[in-house]
C-alpha positions as semicolon CSV with decimal commas, in nm:
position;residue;x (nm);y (nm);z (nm)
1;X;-1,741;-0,800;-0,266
2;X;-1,663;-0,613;-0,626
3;X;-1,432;-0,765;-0,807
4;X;-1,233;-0,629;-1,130
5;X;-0,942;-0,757;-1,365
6;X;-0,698;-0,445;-1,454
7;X;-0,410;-0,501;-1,708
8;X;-0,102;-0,315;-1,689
9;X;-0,108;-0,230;-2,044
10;X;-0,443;-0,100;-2,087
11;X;-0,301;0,123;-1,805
12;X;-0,051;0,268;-1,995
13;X;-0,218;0,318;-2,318
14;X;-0,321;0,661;-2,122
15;X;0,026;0,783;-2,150
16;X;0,149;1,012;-1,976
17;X;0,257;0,921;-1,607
18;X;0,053;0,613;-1,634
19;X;0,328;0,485;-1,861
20;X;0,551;0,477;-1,602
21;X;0,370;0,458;-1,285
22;X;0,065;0,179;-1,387
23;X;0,005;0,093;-0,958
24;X;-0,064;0,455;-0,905
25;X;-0,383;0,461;-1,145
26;X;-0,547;0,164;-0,959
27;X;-0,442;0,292;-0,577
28;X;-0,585;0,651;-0,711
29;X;-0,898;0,524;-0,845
30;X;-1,016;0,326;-0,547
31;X;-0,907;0,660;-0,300
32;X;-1,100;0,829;-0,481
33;X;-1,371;0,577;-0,520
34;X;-1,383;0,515;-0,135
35;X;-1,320;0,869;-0,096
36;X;-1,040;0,904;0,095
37;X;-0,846;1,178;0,200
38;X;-0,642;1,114;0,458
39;X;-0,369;0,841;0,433
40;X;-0,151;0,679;0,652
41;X;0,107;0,410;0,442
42;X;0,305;0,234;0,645
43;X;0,522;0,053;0,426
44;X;0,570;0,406;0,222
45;X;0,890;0,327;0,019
46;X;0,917;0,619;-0,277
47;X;0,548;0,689;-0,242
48;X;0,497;0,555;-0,609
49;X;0,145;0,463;-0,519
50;X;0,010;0,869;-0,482
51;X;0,172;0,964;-0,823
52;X;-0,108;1,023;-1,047
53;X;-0,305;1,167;-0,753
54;X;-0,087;1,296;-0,501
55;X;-0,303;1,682;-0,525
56;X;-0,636;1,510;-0,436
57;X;-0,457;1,340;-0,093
58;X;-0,533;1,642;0,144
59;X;-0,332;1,452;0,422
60;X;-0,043;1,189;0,331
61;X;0,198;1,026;0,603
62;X;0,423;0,756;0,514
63;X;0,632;0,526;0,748
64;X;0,893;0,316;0,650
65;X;1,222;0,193;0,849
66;X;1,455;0,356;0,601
67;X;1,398;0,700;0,438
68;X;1,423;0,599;0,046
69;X;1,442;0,883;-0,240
70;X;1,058;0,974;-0,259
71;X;0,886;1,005;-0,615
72;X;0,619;1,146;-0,393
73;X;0,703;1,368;-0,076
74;X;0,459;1,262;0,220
75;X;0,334;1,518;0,449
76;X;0,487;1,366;0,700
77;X;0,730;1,097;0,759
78;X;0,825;0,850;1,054
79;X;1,140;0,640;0,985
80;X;0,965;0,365;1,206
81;X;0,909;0,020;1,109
82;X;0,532;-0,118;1,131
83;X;0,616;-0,302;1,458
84;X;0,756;-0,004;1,639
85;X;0,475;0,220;1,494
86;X;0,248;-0,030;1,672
87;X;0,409;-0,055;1,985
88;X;0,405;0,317;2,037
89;X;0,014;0,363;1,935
90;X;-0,061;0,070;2,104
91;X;0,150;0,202;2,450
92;X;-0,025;0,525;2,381
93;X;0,347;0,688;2,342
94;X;0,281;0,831;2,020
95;X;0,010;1,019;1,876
96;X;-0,021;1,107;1,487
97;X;-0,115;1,499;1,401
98;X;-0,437;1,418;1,274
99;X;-0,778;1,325;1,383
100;X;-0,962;1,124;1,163
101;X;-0,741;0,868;0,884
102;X;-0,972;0,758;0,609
103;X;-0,706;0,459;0,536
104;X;-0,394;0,260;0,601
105;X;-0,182;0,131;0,305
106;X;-0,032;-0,153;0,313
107;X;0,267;-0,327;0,043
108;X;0,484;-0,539;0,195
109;X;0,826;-0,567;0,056
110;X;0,960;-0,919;-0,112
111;X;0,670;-1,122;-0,126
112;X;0,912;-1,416;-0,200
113;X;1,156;-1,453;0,105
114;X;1,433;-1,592;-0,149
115;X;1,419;-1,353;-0,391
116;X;1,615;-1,069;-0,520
117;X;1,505;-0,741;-0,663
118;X;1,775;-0,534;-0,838
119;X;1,574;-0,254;-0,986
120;X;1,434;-0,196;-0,676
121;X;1,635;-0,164;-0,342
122;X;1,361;-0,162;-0,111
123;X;1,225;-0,453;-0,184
124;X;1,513;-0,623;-0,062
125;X;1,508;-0,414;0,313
126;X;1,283;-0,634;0,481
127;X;1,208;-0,607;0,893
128;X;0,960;-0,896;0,959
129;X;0,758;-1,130;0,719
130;X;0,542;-1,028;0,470
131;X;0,238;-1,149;0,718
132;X;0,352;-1,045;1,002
133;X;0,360;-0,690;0,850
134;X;-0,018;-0,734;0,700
135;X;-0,079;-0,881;1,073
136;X;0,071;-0,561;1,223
137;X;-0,094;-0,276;0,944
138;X;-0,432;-0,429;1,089
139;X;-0,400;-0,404;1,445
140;X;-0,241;-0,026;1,353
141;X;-0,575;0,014;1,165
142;X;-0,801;-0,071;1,469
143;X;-0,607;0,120;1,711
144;X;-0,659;0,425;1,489
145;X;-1,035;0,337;1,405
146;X;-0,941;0,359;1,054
147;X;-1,215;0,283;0,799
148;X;-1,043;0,108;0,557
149;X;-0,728;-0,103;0,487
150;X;-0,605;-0,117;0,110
151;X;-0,374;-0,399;0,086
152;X;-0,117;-0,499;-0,213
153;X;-0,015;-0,854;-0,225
154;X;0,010;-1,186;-0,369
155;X;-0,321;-1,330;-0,242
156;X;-0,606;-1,290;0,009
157;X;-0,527;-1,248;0,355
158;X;-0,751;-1,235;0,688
159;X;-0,776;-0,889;0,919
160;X;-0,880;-0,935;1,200
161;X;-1,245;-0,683;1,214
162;X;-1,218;-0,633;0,861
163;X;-1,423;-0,760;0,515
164;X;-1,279;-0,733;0,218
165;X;-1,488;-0,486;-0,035
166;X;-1,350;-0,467;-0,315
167;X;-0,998;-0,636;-0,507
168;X;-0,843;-0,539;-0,860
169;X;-0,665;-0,851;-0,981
170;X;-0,354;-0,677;-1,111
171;X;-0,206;-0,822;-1,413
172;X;0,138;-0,702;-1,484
173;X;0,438;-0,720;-1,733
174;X;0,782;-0,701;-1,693
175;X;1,001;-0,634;-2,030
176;X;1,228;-0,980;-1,874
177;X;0,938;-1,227;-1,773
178;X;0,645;-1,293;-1,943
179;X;0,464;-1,588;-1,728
180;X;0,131;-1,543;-1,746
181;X;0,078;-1,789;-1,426
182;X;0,294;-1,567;-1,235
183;X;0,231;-1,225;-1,313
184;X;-0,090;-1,146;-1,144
185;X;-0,128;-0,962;-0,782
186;X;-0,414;-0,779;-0,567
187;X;-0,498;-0,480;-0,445
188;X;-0,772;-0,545;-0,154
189;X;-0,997;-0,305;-0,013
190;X;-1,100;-0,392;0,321
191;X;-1,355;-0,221;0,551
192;X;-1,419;-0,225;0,915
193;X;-1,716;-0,447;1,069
């Protein structure tokens, strides 16, 4: 497994939209890395993630329970929770428009159950656990054969018929904390056995 450290300021010494969109870079680079085209995100939000590289995406469907302002317009978009989007692939009562998806991405909202985010609202619209949506964004991975899983979260987590490949230990800054214990989360590339 390839591990790397990434700082959110060395980020943003590139300028530009990196300034303001520092998770983009690091979801970019390992698309393109891992060379994938095709994306489904199931916990979509804005689409912040496909900033920086949203013209190299040839194929970008988000699903989220509520529709949010996008930064980034999807290709398509299903205002369906990861549970229901399961139950209909699963029940075979849905099909997505596409053959092949290179990779399902995967950022649960409020890591921290008692917490409250007020620059962002949609961390605070929250339809099942942070696990059980991880649990879910697998088993929507193997019904779809999907290569890959990138994952954003707090730590390491098990899916089930997939290895983790490659993590970016994210350190990041906020201009009202500064806890260096605290500040630190992963993006985790997982591949199919």
């Amino acid at each position: 497994m390839f591990v790397e450290q990434v700082d959110q300021r060395e980020i943003q010494k590139r300028g530009g939209l990196y300034v303001k969109f520092p998770s983009s870079y690091i979801i970019c680079s390992m698309l393109e890395r891992y060379n994938c085209k095709s994306v489904l995100d199931v916990t979509y939000g804005e689409g912040r993630f496909y900033k920086t590289c949203r013209d190299n995406i040839l194929f970008l469907i988000g699903s989220d329970p509520k529709k949010w302002s996008w930064v980034v317009k999807p290709d398509l978009f299903y205002q369906f929770n990861v549970f229901y989007l399961y139950m209909l692939l699963s029940k075979r009562k849905f099909d997505l428009p596409i053959r092949r998806l290179d990779i399902i991405v995967v950022d649960p909202p409020k890591w921290i159950i008692n917490a409250t985010y007020n620059k962002r609202e949609m961390y605070n619209y929250l339809v099942g656990t942070p696990e059980a949506i991880l649990t879910t964004s697998g088993k929507i991975a193997k019904e779809l054969n999907t290569r890959y899983i990138l994952i954003h979260y707090r730590n390491m987590v098990q899916i089930e018929e997939y290895t983790p490949i490659h993590v970016v230990k994210f350190k990041w800054f906020a201009r009202y904390l500064y806890t260096e214990s605290k500040n630190t989360s992963l993006y985790i590339l997982y591949e199919r056995k």
